[in-house]
N, C-alpha and C positions, 0 to 999 in steps of 0.2 A: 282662920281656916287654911288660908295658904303656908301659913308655917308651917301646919301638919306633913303638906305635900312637900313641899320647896326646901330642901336640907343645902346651908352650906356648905360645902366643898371647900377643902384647899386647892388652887390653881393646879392642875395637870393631874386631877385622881378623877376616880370613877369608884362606881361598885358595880357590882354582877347584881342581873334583879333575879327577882322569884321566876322570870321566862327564859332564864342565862343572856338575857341581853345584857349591851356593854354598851356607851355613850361615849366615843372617842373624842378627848376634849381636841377643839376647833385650831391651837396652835401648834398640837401634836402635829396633826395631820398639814398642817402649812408647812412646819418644817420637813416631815417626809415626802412631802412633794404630792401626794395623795389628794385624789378630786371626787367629786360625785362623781358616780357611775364606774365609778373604778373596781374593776373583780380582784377578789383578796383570797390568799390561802393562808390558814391558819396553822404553823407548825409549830410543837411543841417544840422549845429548847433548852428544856432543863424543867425540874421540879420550880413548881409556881411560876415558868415562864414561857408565853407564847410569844411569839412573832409572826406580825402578818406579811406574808410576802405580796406584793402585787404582780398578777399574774398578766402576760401577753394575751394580745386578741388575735388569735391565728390567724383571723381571715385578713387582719389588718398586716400580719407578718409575711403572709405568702400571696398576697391579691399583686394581680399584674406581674409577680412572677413567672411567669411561661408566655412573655409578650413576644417571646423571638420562637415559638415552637412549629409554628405553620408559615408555610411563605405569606408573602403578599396578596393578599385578593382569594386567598385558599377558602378562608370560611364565607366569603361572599358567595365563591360559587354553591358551595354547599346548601346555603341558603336557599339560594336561588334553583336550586332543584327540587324543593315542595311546593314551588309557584306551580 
């Protein structure tokens, strides 16, 4: 029964299934430096060939950027004016 399911591969292929999912083998994605949780864009670049680009986390590219925009103590007191 599992042979029905379970198709050998040659190392580093895949197929597209019946849902257009894709199964990216495990030392592709080593070598690309590519992790779980990683967001990916898919651009076409050329007939039969995609490339996935991995995309930046904004919040992670601009967070704490604007730590110099208020003085010292400026949002405390802010704060401290709904007390």
């Amino acid at each position: 029964m599992v042979d029905k399911v379970k198709h050998t591969r040659k190392r580093g292929r895949t197929r597209i299934s019946a849902k257009n999912q894709v199964t990216l083998p495990v030392d592709a994605l080593a070598r690309a430096g590519l992790k779980i949780g990683d967001r990916l864009r898919a651009d076409v670049s050329g007939p039969g060939k995609i490339t996935l680009v991995r995309e930046d986390d904004p919040l992670d590219r601009f967070a704490g950027a604007l730590t110099d925009a208020y003085p010292d103590g400026y949002l405390e007191e802010l704060r401290h004016e709904w007390d």
